[in-house]
Every structure is written in C-alpha cells, then in structure tokens.
N, CA, C and O atoms as a Maestro MAE file, in Angstrom:
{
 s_m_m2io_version
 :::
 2.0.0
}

f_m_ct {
 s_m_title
 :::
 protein
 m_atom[264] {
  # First column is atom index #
  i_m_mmod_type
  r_m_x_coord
  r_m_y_coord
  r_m_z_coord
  i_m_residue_number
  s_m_chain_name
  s_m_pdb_residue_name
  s_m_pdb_atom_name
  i_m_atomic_number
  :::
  1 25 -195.166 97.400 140.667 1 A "UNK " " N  " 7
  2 3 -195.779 96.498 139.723 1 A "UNK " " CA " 6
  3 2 -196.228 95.211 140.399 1 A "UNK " " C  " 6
  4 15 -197.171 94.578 139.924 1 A "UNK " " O  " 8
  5 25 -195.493 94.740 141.650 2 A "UNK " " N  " 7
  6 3 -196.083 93.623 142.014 2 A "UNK " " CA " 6
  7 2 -196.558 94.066 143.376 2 A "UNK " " C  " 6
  8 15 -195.834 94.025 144.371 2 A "UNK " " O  " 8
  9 25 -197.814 94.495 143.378 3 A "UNK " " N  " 7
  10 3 -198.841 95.350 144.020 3 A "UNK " " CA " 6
  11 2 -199.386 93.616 144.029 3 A "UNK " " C  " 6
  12 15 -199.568 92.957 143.005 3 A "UNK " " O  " 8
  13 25 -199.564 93.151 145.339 4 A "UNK " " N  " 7
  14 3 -200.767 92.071 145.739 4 A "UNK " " CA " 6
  15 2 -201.476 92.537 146.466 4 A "UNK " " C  " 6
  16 15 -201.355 93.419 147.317 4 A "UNK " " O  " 8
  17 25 -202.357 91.863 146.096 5 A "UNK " " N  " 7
  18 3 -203.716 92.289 147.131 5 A "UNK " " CA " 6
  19 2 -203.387 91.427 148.241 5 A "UNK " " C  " 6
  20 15 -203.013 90.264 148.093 5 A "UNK " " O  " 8
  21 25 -203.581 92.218 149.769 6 A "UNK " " N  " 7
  22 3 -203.625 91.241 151.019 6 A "UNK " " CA " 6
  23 2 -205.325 91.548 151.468 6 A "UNK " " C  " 6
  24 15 -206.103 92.492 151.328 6 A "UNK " " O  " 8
  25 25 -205.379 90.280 152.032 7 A "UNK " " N  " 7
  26 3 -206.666 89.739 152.606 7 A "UNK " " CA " 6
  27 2 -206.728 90.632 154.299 7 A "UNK " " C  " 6
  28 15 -205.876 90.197 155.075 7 A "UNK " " O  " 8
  29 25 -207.336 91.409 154.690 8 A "UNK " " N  " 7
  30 3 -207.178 92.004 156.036 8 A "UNK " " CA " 6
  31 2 -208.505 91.621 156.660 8 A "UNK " " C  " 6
  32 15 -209.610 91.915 156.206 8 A "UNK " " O  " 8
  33 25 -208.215 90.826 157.922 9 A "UNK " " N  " 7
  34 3 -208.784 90.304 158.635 9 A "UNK " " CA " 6
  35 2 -209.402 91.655 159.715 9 A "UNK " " C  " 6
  36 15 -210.546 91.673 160.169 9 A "UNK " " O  " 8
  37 25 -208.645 92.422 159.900 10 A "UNK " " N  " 7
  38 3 -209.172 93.909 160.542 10 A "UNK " " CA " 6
  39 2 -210.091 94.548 160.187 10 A "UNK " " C  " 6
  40 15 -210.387 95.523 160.877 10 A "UNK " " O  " 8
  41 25 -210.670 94.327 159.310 11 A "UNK " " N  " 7
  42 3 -212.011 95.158 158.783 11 A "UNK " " CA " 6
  43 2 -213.230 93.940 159.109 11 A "UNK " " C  " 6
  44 15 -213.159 92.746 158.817 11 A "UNK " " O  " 8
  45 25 -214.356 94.661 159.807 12 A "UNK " " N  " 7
  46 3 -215.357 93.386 160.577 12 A "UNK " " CA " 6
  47 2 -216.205 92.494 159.378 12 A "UNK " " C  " 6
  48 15 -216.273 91.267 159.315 12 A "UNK " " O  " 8
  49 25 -216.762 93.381 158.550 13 A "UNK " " N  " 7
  50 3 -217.118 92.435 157.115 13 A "UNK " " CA " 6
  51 2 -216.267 91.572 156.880 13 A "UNK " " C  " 6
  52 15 -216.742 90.470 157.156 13 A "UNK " " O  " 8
  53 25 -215.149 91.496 156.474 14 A "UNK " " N  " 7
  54 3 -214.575 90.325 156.006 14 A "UNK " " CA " 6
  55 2 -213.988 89.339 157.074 14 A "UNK " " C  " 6
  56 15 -213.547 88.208 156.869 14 A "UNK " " O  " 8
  57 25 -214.036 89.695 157.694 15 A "UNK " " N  " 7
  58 3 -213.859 88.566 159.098 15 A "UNK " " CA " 6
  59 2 -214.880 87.725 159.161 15 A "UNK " " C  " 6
  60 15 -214.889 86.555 158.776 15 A "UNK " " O  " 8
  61 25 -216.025 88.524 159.809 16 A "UNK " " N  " 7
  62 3 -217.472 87.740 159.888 16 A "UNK " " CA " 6
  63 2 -217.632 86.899 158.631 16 A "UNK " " C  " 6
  64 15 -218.076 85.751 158.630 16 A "UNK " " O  " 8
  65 25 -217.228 87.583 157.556 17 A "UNK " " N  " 7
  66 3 -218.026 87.067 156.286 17 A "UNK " " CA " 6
  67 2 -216.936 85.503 156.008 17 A "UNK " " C  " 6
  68 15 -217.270 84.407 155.557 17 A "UNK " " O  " 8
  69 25 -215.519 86.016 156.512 18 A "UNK " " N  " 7
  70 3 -215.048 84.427 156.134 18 A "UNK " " CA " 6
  71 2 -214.916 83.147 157.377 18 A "UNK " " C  " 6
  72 15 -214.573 81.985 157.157 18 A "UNK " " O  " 8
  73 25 -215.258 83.683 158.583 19 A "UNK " " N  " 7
  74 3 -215.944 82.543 159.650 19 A "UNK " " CA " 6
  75 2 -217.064 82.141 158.795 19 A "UNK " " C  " 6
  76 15 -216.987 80.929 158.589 19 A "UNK " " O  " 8
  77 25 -218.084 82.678 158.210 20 A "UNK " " N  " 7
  78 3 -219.358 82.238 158.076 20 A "UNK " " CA " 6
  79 2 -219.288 81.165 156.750 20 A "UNK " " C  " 6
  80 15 -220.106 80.307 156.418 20 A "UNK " " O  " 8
  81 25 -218.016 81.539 156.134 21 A "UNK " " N  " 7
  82 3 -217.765 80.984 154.484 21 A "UNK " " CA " 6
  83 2 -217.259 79.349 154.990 21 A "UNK " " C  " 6
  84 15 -217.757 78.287 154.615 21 A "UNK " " O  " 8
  85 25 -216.424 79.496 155.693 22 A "UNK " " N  " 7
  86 3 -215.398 78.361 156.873 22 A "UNK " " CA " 6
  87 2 -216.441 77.723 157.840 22 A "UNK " " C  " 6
  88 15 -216.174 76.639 158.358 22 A "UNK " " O  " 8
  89 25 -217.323 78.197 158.038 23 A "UNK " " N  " 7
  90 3 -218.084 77.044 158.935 23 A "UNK " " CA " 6
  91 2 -219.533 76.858 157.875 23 A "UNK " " C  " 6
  92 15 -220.218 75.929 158.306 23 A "UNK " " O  " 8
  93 25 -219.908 77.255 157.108 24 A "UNK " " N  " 7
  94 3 -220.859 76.716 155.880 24 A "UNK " " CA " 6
  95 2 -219.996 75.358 155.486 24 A "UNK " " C  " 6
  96 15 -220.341 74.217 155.794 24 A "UNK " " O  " 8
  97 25 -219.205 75.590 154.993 25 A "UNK " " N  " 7
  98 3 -218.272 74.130 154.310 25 A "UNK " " CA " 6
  99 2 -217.839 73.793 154.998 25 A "UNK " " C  " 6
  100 15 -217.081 73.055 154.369 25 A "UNK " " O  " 8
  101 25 -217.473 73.577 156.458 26 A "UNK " " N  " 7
  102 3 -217.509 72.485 157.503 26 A "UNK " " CA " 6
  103 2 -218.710 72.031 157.851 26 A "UNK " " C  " 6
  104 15 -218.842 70.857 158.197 26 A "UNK " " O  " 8
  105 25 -219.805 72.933 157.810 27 A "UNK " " N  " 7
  106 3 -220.826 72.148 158.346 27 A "UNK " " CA " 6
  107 2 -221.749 71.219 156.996 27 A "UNK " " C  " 6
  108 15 -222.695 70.447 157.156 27 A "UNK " " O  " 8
  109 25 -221.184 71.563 155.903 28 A "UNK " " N  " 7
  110 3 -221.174 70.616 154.434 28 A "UNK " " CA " 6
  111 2 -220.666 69.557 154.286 28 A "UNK " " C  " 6
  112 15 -221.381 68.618 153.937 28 A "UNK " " O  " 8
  113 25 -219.661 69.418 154.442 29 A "UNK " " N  " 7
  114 3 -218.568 68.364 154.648 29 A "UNK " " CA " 6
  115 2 -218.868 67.602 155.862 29 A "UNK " " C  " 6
  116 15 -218.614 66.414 155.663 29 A "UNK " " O  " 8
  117 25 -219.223 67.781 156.806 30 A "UNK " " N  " 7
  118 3 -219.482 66.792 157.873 30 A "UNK " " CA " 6
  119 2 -221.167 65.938 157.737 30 A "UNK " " C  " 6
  120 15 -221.621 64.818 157.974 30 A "UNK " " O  " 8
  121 25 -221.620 67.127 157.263 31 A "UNK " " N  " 7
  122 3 -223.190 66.387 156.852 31 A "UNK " " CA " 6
  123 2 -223.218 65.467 155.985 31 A "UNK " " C  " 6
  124 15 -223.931 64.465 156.048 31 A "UNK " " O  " 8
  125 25 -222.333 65.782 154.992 32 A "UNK " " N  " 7
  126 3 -222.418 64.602 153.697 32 A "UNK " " CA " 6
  127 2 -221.183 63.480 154.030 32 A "UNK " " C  " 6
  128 15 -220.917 62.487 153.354 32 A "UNK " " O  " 8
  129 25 -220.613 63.864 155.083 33 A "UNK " " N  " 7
  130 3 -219.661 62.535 155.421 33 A "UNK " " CA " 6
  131 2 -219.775 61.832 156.106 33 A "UNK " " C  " 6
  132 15 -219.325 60.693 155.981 33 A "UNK " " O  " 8
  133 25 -220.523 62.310 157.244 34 A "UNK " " N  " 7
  134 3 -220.473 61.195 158.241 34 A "UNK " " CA " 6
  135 2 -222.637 61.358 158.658 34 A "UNK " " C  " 6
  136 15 -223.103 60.799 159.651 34 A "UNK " " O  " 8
  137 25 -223.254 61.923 157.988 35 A "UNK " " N  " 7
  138 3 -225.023 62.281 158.219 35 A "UNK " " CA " 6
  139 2 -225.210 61.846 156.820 35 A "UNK " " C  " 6
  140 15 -224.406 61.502 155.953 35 A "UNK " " O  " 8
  141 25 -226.666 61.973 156.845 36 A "UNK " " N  " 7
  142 3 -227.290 61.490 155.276 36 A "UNK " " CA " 6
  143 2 -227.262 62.675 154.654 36 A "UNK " " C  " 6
  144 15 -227.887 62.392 153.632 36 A "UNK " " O  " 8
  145 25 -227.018 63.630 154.572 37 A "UNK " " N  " 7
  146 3 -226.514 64.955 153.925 37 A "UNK " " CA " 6
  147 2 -227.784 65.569 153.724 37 A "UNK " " C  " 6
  148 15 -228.090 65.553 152.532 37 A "UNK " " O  " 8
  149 25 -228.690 66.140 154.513 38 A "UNK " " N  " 7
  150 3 -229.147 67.392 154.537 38 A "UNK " " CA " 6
  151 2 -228.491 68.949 154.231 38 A "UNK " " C  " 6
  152 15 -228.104 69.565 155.225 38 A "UNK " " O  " 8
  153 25 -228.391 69.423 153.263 39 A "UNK " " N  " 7
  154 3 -227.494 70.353 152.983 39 A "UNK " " CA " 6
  155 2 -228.645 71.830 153.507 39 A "UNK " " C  " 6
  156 15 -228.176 72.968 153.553 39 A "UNK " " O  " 8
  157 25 -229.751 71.621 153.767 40 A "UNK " " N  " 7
  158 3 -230.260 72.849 153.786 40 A "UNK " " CA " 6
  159 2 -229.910 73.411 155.718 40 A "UNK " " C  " 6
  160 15 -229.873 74.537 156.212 40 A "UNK " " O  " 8
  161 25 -229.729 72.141 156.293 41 A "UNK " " N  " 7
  162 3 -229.950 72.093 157.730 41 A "UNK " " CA " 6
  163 2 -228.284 72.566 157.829 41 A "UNK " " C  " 6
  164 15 -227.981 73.474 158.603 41 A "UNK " " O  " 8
  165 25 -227.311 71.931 157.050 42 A "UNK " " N  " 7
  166 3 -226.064 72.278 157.602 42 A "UNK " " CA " 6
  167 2 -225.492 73.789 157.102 42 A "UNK " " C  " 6
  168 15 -224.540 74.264 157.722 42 A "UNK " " O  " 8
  169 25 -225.970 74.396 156.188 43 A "UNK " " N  " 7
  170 3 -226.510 76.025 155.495 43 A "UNK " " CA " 6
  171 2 -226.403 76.356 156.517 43 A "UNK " " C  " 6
  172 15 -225.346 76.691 157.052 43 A "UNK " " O  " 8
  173 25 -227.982 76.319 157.236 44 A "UNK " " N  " 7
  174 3 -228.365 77.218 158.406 44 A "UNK " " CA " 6
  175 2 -227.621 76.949 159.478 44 A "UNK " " C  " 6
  176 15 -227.453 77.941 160.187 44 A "UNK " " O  " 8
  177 25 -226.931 75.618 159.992 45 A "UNK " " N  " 7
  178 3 -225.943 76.050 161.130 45 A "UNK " " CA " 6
  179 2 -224.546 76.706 161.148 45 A "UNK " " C  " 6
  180 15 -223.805 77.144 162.028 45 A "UNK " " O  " 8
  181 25 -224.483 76.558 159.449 46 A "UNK " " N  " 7
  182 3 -223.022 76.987 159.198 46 A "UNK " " CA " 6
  183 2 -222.896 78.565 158.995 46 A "UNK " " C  " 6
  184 15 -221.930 79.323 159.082 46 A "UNK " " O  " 8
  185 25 -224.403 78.795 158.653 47 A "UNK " " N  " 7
  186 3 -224.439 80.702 158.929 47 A "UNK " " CA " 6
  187 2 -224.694 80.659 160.545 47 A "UNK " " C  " 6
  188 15 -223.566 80.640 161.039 47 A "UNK " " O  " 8
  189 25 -225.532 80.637 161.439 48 A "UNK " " N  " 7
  190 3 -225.836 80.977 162.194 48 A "UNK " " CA " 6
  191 2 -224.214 80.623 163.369 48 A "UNK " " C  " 6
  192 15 -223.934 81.530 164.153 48 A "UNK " " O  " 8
  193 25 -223.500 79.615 163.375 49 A "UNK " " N  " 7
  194 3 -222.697 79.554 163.970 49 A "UNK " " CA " 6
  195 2 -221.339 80.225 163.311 49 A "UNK " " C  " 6
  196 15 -220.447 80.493 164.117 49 A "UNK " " O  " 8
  197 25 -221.144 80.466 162.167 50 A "UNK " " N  " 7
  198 3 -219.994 81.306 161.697 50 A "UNK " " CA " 6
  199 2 -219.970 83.010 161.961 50 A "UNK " " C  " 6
  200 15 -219.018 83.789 161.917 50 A "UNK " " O  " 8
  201 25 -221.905 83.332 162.351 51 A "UNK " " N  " 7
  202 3 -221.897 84.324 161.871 51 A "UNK " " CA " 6
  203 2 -221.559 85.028 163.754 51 A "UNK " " C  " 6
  204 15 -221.117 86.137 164.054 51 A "UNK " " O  " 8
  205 25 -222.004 83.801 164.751 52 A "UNK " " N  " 7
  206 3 -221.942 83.870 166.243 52 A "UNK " " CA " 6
  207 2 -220.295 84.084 166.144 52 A "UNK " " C  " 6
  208 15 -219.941 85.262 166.178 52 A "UNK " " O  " 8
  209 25 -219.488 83.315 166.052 53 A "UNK " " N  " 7
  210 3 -218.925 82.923 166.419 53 A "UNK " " CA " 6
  211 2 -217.307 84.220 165.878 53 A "UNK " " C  " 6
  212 15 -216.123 84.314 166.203 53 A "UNK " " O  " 8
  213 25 -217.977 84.740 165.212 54 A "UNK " " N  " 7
  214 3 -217.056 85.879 164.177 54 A "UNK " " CA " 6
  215 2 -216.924 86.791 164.746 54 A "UNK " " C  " 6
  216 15 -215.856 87.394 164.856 54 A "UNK " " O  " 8
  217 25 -218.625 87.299 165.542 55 A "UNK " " N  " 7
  218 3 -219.022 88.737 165.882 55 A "UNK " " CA " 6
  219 2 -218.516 88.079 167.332 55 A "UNK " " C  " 6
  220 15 -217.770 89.011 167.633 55 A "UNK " " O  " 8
  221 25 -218.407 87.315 168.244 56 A "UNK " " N  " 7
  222 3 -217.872 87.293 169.335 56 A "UNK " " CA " 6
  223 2 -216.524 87.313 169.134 56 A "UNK " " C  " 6
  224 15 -216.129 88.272 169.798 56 A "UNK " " O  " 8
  225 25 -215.511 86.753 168.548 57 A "UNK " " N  " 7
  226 3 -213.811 86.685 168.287 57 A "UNK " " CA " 6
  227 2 -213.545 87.762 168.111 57 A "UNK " " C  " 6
  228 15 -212.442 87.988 168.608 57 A "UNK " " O  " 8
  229 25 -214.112 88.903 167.493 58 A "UNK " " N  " 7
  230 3 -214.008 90.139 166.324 58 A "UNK " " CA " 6
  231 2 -214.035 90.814 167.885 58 A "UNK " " C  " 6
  232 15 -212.969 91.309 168.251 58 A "UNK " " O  " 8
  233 25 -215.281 90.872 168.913 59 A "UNK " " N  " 7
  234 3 -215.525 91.622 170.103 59 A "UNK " " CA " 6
  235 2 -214.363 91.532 170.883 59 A "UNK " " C  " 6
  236 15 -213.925 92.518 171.475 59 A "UNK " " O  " 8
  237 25 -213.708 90.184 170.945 60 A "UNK " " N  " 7
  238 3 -213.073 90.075 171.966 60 A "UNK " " CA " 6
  239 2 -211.545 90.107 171.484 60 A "UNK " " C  " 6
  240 15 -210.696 89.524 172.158 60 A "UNK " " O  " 8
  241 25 -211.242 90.715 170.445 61 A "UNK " " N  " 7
  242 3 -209.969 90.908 169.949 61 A "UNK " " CA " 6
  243 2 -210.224 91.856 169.970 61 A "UNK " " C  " 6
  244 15 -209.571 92.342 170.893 61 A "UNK " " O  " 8
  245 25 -211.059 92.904 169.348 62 A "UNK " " N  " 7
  246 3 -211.513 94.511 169.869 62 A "UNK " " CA " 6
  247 2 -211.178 95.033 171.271 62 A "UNK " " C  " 6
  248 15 -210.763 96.178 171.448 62 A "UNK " " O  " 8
  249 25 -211.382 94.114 172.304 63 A "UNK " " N  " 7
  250 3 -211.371 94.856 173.570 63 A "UNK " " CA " 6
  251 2 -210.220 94.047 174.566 63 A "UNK " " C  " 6
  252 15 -210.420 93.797 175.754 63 A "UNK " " O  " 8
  253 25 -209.125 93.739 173.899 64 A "UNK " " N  " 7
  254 3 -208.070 93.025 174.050 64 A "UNK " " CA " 6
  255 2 -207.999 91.733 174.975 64 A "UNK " " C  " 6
  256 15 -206.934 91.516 175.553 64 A "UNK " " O  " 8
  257 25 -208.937 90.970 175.129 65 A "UNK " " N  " 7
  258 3 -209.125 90.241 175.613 65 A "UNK " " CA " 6
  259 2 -207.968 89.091 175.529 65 A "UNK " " C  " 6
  260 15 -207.335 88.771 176.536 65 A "UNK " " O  " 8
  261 25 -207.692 88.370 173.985 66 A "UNK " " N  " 7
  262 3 -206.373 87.701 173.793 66 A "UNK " " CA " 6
  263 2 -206.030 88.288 172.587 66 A "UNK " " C  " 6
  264 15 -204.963 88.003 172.043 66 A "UNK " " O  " 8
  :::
 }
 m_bond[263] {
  # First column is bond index #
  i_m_from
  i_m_to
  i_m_order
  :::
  1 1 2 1
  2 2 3 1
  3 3 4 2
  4 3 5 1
  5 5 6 1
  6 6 7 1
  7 7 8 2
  8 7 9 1
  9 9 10 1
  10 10 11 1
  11 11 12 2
  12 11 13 1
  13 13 14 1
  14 14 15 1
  15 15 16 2
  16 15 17 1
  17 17 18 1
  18 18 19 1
  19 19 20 2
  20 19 21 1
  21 21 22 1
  22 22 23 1
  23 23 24 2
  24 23 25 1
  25 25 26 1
  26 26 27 1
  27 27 28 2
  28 27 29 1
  29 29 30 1
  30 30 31 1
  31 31 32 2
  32 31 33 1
  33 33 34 1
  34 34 35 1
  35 35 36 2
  36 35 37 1
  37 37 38 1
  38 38 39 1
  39 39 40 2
  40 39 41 1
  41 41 42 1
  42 42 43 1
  43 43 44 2
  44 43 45 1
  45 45 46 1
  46 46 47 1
  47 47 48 2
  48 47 49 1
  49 49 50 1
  50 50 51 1
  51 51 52 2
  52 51 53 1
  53 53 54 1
  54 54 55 1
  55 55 56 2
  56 55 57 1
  57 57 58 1
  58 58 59 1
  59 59 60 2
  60 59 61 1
  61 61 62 1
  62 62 63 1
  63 63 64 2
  64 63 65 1
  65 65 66 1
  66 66 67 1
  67 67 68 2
  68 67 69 1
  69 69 70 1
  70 70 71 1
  71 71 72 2
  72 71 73 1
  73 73 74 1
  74 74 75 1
  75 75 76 2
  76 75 77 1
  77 77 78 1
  78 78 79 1
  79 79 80 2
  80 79 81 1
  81 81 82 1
  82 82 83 1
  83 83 84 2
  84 83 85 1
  85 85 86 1
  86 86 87 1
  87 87 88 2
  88 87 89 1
  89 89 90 1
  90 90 91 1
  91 91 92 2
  92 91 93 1
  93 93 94 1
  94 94 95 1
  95 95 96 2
  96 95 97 1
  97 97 98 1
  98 98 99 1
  99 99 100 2
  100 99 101 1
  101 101 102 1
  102 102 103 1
  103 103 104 2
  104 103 105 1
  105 105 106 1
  106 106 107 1
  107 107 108 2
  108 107 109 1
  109 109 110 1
  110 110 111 1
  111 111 112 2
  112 111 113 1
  113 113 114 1
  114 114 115 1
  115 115 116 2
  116 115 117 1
  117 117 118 1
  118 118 119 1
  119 119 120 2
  120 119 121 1
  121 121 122 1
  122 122 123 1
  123 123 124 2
  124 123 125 1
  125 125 126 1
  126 126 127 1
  127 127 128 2
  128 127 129 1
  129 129 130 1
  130 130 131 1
  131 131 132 2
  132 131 133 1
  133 133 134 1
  134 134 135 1
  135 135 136 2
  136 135 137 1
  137 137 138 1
  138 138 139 1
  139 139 140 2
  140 139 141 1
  141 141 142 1
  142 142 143 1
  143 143 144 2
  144 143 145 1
  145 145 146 1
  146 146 147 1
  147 147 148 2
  148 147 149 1
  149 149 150 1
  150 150 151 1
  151 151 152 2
  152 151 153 1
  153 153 154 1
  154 154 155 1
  155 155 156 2
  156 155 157 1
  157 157 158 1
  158 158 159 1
  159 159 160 2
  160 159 161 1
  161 161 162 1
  162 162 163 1
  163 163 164 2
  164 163 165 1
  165 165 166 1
  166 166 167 1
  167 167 168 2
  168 167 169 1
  169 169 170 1
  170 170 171 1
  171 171 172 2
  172 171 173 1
  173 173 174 1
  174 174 175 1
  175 175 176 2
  176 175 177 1
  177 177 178 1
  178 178 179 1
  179 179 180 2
  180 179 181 1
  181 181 182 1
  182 182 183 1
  183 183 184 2
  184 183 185 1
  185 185 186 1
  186 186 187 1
  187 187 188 2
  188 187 189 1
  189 189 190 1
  190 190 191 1
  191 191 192 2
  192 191 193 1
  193 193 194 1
  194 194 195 1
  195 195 196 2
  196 195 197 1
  197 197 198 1
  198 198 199 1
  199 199 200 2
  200 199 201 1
  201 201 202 1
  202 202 203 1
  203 203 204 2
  204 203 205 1
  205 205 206 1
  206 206 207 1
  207 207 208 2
  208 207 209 1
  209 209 210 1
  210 210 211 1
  211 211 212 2
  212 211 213 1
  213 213 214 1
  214 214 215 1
  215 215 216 2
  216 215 217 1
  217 217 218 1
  218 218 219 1
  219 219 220 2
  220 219 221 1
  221 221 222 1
  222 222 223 1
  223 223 224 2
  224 223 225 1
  225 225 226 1
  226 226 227 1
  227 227 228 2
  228 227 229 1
  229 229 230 1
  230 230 231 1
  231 231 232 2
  232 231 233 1
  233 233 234 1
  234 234 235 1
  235 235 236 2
  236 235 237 1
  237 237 238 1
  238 238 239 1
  239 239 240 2
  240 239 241 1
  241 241 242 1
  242 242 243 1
  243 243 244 2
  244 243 245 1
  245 245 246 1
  246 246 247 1
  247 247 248 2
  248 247 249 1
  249 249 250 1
  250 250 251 1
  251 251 252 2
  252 251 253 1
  253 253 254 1
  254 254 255 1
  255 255 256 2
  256 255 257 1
  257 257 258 1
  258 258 259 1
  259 259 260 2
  260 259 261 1
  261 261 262 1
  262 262 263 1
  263 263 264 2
  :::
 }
}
C-alpha cells in the first residue's frame, strides 16, 4: 500500500530531461538577479547547456569513467 514512486536517474530521458529543467531555472534566476532579465536568452542557454551537459555525465557514467 505504500508503493512510492522513486525518481530513477538510470533511464537517459529523465536524466537529460532534469539537467535541462535545473539549468533553465539557474540560468532564470541568475538573469533576473544579477542581468536585466532577458528570459528568452537565459531559455536558450539553460536548454542548450543542460541538455550538453546531461548527455556528456550520462556518457561518462555509462562507460565508467567516475
């Protein structure tokens, strides 16, 4: 009955997908805190670097690197 759902970081969709969720709202939060808050510019670095940065960690935990 107390069946929880766990979050598994082992499956590559949801990895990638929550680097990319985690660096969108860092790169939100820093634009509007300390920049004049362009939100469309910090979007696109917060996909493009969550989405780098997922598929390389994801590779290199794949091939036992650390």
């Amino acid at each position: 009955m107390n069946e929880g759902r766990h979050f598994n970081l082992e499956n590559v969709w949801v990895f990638v997908f929550t680097n990319v969720v985690v660096w969108v709202v860092v790169a939100i939060v820093i634009q509007t805190v300390l920049f004049d808050g362009v939100l469309t510019g910090a979007v696109i670095e917060g996909t493009i670097g969550g989405f780098v940065f997922g598929t390389t960690i994801f590779y290199l935990r794949k091939n036992d690197w650390f």
